[in-house]
C-alpha positions as CSV (number, residue, x, y, z in Angstrom):
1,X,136.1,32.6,101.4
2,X,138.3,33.9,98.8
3,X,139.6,37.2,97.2
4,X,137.4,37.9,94.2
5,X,137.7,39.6,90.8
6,X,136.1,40.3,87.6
7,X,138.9,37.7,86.4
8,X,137.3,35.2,88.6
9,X,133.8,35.9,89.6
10,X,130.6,34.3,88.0
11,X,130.1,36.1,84.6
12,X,127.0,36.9,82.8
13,X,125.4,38.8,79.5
14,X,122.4,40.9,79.9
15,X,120.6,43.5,77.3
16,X,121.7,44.8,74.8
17,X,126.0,44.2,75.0
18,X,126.1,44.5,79.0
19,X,128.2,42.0,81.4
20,X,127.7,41.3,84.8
21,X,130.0,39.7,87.4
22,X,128.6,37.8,90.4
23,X,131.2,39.2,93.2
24,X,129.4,38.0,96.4
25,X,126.2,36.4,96.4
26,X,125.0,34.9,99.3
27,X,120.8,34.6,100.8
28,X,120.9,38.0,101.9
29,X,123.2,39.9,99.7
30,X,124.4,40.6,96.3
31,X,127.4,42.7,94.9
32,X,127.4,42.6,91.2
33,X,129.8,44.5,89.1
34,X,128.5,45.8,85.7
35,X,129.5,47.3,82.2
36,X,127.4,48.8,80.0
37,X,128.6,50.2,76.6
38,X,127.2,53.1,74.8
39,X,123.2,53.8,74.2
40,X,122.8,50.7,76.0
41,X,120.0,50.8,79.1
42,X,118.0,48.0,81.4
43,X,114.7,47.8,81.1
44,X,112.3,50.0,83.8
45,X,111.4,47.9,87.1
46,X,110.8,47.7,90.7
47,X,112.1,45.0,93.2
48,X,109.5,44.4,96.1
49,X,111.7,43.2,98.4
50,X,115.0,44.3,97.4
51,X,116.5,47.7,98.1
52,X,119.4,48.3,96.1
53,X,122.6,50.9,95.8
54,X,124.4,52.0,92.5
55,X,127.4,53.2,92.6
56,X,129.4,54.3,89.6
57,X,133.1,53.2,89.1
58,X,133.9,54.8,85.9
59,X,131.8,56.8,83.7
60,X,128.2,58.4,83.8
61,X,125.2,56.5,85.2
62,X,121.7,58.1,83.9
63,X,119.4,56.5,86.7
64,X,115.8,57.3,86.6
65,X,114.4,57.0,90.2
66,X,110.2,57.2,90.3
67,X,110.2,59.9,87.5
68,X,113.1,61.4,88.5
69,X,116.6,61.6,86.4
70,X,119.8,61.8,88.9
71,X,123.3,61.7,86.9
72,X,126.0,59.9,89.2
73,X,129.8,60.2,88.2
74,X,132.6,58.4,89.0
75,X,132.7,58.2,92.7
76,X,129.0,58.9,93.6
77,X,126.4,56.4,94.5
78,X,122.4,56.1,94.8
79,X,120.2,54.4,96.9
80,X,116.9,53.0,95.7
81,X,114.3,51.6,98.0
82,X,112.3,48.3,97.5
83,X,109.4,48.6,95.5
84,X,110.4,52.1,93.9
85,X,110.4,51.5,89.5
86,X,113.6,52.8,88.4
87,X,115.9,52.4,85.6
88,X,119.5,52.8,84.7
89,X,121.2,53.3,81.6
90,X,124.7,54.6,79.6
91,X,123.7,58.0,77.5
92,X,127.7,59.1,77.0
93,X,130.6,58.0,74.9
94,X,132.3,56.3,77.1
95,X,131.7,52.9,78.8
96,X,129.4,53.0,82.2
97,X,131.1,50.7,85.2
98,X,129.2,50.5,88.4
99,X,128.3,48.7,91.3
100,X,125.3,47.3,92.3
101,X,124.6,45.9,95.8
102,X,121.1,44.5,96.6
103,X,119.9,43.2,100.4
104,X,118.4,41.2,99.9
105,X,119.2,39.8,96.5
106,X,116.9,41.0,93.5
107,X,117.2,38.5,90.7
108,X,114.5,36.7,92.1
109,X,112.6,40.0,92.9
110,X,112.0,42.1,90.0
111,X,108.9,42.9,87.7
112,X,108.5,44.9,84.9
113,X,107.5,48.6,86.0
């Protein structure tokens, strides 16, 4: 165990300009720290298993939730259940930071919605 960062944590490229940082990942969670720029979005999905919770460091989160549109600022967070399609993306000028933590992880868990 170890004090971790976006300076040292597991980095990856996703979409459309987006980085993700891997800052605990273990078999039955996942904390992932992620940027995305401008216009950018992820693609609409459902996990079966996984139940996850955004929640937005800096800038505006547009997060569609099962039809619905929720807005989350800095400071506010979202839970979606397992197996609810959702997707989450940056419609303002400025860059869109946020957690995401997922019990049990997703990345294995995710189909196209």
């Amino acid at each position: 165990m170890s004090v971790v960062s976006k300076q040292t944590a597991q980095h990856y490229v996703w979409g459309a300009g987006c980085d993700g940082w891997h800052l605990a990942a273990s078999k039955n969670l996942s904390v992932i720290q992620e940027l995305v720029p401008n216009g950018a979005s992820e693609v609409r999905h459902l996990h079966n298993k996984a139940e996850q919770f955004f929640y937005v460091l800096h800038g505006i989160a547009t997060l569609e939730v099962a039809g619905t549109i929720h807005t989350l600022k800095a400071n506010e967070g979202f839970h979606v259940p397992a197996g609810v399609p959702h997707t989450l993306s940056n419609q303002h000028e400025e860059d869109l930071e946020f957690l995401v933590v997922s019990t049990p992880p997703s990345h294995e868990d995710r189909e196209n919605a």
